[in-house]
TORKOL-340840 format. One record per residue (C-alpha): residue number from 0; residue in one letter; x, y, z. Coordinates in Angstrom, 3 decimals, always signed. Example, Ala and Ser with C-alpha at 12.3 -4.5 7.8 and 13.67 -1.06 7.14 Angstrom:
# TORKOL-340840
ATOM pos code        x        y        z
ATOM   0    A  +12.300   -4.500   +7.800
ATOM   1    S  +13.670   -1.060   +7.140
This chain:
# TORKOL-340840
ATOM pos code        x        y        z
ATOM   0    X  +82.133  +23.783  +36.534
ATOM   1    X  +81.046  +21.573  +33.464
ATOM   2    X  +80.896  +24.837  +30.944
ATOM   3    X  +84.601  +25.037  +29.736
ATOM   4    X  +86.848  +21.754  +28.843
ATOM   5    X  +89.420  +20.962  +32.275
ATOM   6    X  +92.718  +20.536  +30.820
ATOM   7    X  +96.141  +21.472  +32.250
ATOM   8    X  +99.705  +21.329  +31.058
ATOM   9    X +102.616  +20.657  +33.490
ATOM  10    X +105.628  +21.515  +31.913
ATOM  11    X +109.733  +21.846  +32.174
ATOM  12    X +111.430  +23.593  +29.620
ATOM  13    X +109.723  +23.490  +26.506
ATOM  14    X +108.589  +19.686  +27.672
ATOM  15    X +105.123  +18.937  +28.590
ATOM  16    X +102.069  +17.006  +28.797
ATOM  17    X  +98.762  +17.662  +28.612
ATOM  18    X  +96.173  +16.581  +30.621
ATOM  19    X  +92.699  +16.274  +29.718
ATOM  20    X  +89.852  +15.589  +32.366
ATOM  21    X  +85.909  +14.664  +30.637
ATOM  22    X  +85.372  +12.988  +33.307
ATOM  23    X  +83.962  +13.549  +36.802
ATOM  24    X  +82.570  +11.216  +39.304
ATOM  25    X  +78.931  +11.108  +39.464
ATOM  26    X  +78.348  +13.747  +36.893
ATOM  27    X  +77.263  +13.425  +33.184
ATOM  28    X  +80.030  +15.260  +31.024
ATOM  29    X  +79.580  +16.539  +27.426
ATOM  30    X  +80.863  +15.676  +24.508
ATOM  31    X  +83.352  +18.405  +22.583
ATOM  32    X  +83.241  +19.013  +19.616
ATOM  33    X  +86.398  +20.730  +17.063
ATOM  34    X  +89.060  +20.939  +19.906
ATOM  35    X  +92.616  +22.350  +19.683
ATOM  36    X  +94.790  +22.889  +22.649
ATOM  37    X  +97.588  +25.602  +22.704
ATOM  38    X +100.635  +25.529  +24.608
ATOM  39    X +102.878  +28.441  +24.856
ATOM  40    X +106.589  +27.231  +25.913
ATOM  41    X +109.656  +28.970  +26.027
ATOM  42    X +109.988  +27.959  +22.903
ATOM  43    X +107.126  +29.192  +21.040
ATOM  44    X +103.642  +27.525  +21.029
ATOM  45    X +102.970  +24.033  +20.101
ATOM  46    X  +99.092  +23.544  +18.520
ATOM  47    X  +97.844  +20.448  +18.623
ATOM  48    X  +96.065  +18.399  +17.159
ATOM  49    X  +97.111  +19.459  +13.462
ATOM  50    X  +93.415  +19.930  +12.519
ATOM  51    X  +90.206  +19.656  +15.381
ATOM  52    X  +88.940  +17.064  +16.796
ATOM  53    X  +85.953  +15.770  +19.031
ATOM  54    X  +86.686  +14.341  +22.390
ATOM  55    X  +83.987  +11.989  +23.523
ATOM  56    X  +81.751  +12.762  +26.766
ATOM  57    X  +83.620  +11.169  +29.497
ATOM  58    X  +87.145  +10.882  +27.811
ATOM  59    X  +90.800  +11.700  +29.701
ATOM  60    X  +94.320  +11.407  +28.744
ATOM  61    X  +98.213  +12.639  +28.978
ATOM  62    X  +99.501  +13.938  +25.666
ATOM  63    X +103.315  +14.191  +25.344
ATOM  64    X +104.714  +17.821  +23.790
ATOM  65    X +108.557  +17.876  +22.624
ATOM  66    X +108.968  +14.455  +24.330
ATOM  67    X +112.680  +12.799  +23.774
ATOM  68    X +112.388   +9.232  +22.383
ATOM  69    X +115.976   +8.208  +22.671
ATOM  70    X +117.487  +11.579  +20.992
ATOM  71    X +114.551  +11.631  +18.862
ATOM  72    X +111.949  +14.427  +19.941
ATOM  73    X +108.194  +13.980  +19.505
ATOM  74    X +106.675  +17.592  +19.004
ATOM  75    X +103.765  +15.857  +20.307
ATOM  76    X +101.129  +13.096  +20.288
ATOM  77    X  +97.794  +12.115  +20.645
ATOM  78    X  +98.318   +8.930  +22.184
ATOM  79    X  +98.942   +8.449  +26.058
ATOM  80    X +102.525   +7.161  +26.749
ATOM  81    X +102.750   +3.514  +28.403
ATOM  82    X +105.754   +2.326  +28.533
ATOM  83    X +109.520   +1.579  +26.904
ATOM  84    X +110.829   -1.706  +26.297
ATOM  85    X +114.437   -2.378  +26.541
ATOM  86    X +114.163   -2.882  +22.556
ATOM  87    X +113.715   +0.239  +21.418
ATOM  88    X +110.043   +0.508  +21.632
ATOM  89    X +108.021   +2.996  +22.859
ATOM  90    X +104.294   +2.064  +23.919
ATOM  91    X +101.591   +4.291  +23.945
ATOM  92    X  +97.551   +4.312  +24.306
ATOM  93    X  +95.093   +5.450  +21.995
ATOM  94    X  +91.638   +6.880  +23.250
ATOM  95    X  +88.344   +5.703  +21.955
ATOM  96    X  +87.051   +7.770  +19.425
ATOM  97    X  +90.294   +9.741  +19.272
ATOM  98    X  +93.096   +9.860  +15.764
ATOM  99    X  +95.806   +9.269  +16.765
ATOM 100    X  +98.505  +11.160  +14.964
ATOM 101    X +102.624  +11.565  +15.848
ATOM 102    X +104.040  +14.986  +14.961
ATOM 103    X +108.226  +14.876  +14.425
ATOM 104    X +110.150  +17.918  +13.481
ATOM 105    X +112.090  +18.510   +9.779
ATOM 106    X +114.960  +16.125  +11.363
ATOM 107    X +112.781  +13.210  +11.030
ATOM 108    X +112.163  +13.423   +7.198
ATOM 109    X +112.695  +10.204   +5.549
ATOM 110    X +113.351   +8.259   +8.750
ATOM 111    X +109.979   +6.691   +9.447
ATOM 112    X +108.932   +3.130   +7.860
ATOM 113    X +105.082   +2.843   +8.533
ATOM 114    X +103.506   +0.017   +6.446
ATOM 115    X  +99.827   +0.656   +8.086
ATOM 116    X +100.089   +4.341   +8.605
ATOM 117    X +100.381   +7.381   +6.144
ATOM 118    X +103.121  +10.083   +6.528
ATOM 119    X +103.084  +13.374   +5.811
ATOM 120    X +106.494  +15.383   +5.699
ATOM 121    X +105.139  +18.862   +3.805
ATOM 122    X +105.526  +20.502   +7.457
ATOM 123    X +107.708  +18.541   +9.602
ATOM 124    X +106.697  +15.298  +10.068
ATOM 125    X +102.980  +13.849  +10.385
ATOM 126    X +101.882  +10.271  +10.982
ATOM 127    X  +98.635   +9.238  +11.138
ATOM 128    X  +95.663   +7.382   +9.326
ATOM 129    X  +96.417   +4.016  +11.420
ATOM 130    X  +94.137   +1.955  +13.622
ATOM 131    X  +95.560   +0.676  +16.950
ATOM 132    X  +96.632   -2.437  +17.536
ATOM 133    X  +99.187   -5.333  +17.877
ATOM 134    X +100.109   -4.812  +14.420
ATOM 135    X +100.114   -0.855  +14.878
ATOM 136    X +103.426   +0.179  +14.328
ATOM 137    X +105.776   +2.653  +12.575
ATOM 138    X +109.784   +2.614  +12.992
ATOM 139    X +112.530   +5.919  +12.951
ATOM 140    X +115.999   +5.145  +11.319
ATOM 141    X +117.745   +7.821  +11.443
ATOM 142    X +121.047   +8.559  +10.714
ATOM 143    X +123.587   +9.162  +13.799
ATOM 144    X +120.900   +7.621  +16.174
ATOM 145    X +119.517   +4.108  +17.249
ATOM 146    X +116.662   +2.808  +15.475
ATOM 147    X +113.304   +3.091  +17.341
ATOM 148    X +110.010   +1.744  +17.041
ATOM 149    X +106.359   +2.678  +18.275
ATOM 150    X +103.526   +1.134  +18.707
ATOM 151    X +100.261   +2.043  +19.517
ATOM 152    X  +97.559   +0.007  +21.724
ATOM 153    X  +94.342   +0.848  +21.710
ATOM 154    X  +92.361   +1.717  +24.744
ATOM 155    X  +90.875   -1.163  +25.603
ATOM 156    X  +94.403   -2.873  +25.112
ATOM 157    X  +95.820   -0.728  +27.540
ATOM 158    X  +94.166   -1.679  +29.753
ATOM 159    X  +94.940   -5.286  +29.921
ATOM 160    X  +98.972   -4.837  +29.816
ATOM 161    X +100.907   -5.969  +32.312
ATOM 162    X +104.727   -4.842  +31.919
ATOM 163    X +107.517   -7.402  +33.438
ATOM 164    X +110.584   -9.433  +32.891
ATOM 165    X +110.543  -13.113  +31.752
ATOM 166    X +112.498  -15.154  +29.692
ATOM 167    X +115.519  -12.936  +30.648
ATOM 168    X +114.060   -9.380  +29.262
ATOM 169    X +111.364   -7.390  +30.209
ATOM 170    X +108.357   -7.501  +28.118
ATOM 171    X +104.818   -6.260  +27.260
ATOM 172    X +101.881   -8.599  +28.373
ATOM 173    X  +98.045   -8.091  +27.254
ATOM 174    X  +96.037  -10.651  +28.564
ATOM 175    X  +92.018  -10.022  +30.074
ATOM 176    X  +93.342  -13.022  +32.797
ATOM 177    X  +95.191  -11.417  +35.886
ATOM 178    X  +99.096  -11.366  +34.617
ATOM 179    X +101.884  -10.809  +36.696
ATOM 180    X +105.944  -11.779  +37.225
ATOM 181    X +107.404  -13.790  +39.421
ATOM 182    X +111.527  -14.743  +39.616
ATOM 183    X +111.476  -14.115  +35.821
ATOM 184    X +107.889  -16.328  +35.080
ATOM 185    X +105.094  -15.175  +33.812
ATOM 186    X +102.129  -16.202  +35.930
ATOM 187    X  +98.453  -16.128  +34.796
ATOM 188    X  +95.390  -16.785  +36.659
ATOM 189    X  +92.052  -17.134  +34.946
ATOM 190    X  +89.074  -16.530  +37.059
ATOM 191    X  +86.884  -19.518  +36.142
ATOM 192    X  +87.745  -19.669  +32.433
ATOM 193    X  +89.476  -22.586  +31.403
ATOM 194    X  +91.299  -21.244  +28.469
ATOM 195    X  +93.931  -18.880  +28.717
ATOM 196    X  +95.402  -16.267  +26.166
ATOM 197    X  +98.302  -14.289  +26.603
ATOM 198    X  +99.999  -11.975  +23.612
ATOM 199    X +103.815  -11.021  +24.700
ATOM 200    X +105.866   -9.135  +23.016
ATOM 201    X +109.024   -9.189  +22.287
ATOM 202    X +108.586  -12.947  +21.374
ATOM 203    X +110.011  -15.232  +23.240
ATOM 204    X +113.348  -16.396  +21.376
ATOM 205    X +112.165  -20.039  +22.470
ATOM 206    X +108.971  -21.835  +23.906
ATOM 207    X +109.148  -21.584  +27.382
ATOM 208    X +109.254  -24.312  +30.323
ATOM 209    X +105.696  -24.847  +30.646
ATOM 210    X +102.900  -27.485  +30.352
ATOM 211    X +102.555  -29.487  +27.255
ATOM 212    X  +99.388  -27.777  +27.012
ATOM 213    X +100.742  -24.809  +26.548
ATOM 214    X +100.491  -23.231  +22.445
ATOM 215    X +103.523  -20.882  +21.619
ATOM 216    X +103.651  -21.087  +17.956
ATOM 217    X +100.643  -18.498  +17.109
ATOM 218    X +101.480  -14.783  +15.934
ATOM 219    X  +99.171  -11.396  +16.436
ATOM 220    X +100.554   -8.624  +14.674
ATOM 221    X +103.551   -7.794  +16.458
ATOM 222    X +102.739  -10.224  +19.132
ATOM 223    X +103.527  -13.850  +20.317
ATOM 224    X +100.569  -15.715  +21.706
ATOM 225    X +100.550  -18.021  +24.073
ATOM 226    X  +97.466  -20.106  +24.881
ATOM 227    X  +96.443  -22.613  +26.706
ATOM 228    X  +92.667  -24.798  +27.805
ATOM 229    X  +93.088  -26.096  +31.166
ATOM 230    X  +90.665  -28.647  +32.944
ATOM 231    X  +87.303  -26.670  +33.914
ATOM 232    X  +86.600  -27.763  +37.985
ATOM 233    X  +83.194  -26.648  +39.031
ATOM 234    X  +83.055  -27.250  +43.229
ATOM 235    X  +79.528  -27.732  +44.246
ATOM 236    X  +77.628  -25.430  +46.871
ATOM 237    X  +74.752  -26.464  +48.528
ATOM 238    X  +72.131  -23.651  +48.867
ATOM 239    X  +69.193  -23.258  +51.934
ATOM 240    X  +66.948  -20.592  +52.458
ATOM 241    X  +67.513  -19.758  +56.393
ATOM 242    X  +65.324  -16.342  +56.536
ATOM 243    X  +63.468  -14.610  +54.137
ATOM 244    X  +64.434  -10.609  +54.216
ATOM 245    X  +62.515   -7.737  +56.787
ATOM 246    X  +62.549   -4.510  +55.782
ATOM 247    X  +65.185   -2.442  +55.760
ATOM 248    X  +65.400   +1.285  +57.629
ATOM 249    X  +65.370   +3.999  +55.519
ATOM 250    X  +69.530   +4.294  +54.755
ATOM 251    X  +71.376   +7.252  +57.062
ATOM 252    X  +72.423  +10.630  +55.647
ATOM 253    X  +75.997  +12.030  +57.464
ATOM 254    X  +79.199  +13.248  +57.170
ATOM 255    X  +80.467  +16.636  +55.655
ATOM 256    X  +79.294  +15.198  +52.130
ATOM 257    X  +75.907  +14.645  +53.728
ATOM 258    X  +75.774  +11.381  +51.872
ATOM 259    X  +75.023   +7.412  +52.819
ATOM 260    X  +76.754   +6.262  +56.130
ATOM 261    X  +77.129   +2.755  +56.652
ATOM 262    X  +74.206   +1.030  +58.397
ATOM 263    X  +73.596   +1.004  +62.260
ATOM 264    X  +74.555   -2.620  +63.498
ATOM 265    X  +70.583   -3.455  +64.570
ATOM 266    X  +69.638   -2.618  +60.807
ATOM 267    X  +71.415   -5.521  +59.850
ATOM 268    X  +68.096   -7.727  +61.714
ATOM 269    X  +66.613   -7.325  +57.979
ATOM 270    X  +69.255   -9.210  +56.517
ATOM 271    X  +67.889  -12.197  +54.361
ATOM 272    X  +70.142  -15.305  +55.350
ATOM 273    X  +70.770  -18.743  +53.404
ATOM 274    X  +73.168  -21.563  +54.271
ATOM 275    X  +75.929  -22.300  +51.819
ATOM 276    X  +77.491  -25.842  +51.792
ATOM 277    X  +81.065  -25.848  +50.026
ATOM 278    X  +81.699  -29.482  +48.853
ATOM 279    X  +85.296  -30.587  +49.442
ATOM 280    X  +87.855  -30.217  +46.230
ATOM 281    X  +91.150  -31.505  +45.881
ATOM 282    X  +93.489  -29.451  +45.061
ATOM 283    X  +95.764  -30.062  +41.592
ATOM 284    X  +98.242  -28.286  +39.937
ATOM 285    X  +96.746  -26.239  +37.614
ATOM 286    X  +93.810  -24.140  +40.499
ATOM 287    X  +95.477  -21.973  +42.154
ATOM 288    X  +92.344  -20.607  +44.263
ATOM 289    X  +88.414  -21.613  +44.654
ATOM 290    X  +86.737  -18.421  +44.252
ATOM 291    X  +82.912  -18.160  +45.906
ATOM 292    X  +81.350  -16.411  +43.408
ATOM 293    X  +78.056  -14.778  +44.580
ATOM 294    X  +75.846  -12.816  +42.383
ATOM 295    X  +73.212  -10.964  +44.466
ATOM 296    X  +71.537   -7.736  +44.328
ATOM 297    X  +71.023   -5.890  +47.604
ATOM 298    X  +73.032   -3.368  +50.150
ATOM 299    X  +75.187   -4.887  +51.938
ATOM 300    X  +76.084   -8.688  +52.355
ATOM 301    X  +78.521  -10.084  +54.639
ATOM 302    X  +80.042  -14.123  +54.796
ATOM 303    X  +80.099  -15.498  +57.839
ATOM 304    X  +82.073  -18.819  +59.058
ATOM 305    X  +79.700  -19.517  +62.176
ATOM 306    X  +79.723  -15.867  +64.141
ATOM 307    X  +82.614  -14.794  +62.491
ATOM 308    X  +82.175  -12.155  +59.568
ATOM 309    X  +84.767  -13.754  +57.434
ATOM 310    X  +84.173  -10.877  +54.398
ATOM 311    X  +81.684   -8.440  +53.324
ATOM 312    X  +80.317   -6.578  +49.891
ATOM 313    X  +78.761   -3.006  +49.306
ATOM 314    X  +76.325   -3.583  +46.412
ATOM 315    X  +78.020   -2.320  +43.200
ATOM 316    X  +76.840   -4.610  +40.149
ATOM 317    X  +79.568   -7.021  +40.007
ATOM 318    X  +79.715  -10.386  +41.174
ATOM 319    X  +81.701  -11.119  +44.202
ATOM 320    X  +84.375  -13.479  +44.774
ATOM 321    X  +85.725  -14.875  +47.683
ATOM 322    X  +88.959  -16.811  +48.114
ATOM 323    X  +88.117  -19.653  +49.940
ATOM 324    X  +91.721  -19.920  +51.005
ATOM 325    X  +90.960  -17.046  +53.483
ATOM 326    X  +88.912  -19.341  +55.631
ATOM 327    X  +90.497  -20.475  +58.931
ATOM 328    X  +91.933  -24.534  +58.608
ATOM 329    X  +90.095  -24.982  +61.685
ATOM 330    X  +85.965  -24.601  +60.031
ATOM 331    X  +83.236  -24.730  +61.586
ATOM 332    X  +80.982  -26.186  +59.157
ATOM 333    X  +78.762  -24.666  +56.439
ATOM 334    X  +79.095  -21.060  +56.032
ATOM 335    X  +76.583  -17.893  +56.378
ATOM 336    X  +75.573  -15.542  +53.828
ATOM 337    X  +73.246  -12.272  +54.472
ATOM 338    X  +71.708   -9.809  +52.752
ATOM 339    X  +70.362   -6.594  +53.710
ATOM 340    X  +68.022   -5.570  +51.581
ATOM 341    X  +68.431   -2.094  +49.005
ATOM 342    X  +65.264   +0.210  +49.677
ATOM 343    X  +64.015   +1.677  +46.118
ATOM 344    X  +64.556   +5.447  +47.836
ATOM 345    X  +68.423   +4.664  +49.113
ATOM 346    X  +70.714   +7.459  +47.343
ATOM 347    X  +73.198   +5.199  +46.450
């Protein structure tokens, strides 16, 4: 039903979230326009946000309601919660096209620092007016209670965090290359591009072991950044037409969804086929894996290391990689790559 907004609360007590679903696979979603949400808890309803807002087509979220930071409860947000650091900081995600506000009860007045935020404690305690960020951050010092601080990513920050422990505490990581921990290291792996950008925070209390190429002095808001431009290595592949592409049988309808089966094996005889000849690399220090990166636009296309289908692809619009590394030591020469063609009526 697309009509009325799907949201849900899952509560305990008089703590909750709410979740909000815009979006739904394979199905435009509208835009709303002036929204409030009402909970009714044990302890008497909780109305957020304080005034309307519009939720963009396609947007989703958890909102915290009486939520206890440390001792500290949050009456509620409009910011997704991430993640707490050992330090005292709580993490949370903004929504595109969402304000972001925090709402604190009258035990909160004149505890919160906020130098990019305004606060408003005529009822309660309201902060808001602050873009996400690294920089994005108010504190509570209150008395009786440990300090706390929060900070607020936005969206598209959100969703390059990695959360781990290096340099003897665990951390927060953004970073578009693929991040991830290993006997208290960071690692990072950048999918062929040479420089590499990491923002950690808490700091680092001193520059880590790591190549002299390696940049820790740089600040972002709140952030340490850590950067470094590592030798590009290009491997060469040799290219040759084998077969030009048939055409391909109308695509099969089955199942209880009645939608797109995978192909019969003797529709594959369509395939278009080309030769690919890897040149030989070295390995050094600093690759960690030779990706084959294909860019194509068909069905399906499948690898192949003489007969053997080494990997395969259902057309999606991205590019696809292949680890070279998966390739038996024993090759037997250049490899295989085939691709059935996508008619213009397949209902994919």
């Amino acid at each position: 039903d697309l009509g009325p907004p799907r949201w849900s609360v899952r509560s305990r007590g008089d703590a909750a979230f709410l979740f909000y679903d815009g979006h739904i696979r394979q199905y435009p979603t509208p835009a709303r326009t002036q929204v409030r949400f009402g909970i009714e808890l044990p302890g008497g309803t909780v109305t957020l946000p304080r005034h309307p807002v519009d939720l963009p087509a396609g947007a989703y979220f958890a909102w915290p309601v009486n939520f206890d930071m440390d001792g500290q409860r949050l009456t509620y947000a409009t910011a997704q919660p991430l993640a707490k650091l050992d330090d005292g900081t709580w993490v949370f995600a903004a929504q595109v096209g969402v304000p972001v506000e925090f709402a604190f009860g009258a035990r909160a007045r004149g505890c919160v620092r906020a130098g990019h935020a305004h606060v408003d404690e005529a009822d309660g305690v309201l902060v808001d007016g602050f873009q996400p960020g690294l920089d994005a951050a108010f504190t509570l010092r209150c008395q009786g209670q440990a300090p706390l601080t929060v900070l607020v990513l936005s969206q598209a920050q959100a969703r390059e965090a990695a959360l781990g422990t290096f340099q003897g505490r665990r951390r927060l990581v953004l970073s578009d290359a693929q991040a991830y921990f290993d006997s208290g290291r960071l690692v990072l792996r950048s999918a062929g591009q040479p420089h590499v950008r990491a923002a950690v925070y808490p700091p680092l209390p001193a520059s880590p072991a790591a190549s002299t190429a390696l940049k820790t002095d740089a600040r972002d808001g709140l952030f340490q950044v850590l950067e470094a431009t590592l030798p590009a290595r290009d491997v060469a592949v040799a290219v040759k037409p084998l077969r030009p592409a048939g055409t391909a049988r109308p695509v099969r309808i089955g199942g209880n969804a009645k939608a797109a089966v995978e192909p019969d094996p003797e529709a594959f005889g369509a395939s278009a086929a080309w030769q690919l000849d890897v040149a030989a690399a070295g390995r050094s220090k600093d690759v960690d894996s030779l990706l084959l990166d294909i860019d194509f636009t068909g069905d399906v296309a499948r690898l192949f290391d003489g007969t053997r289908m080494v990997d395969d692809w259902y057309y999606n619009g991205q590019r696809w990689q292949f680890d070279l590394a998966n390739l038996p030591a024993q090759r037997q020469g250049p490899l295989t790559l085939t691709v059935l063609p996508l008619r213009a009526d397949a209902p994919i």
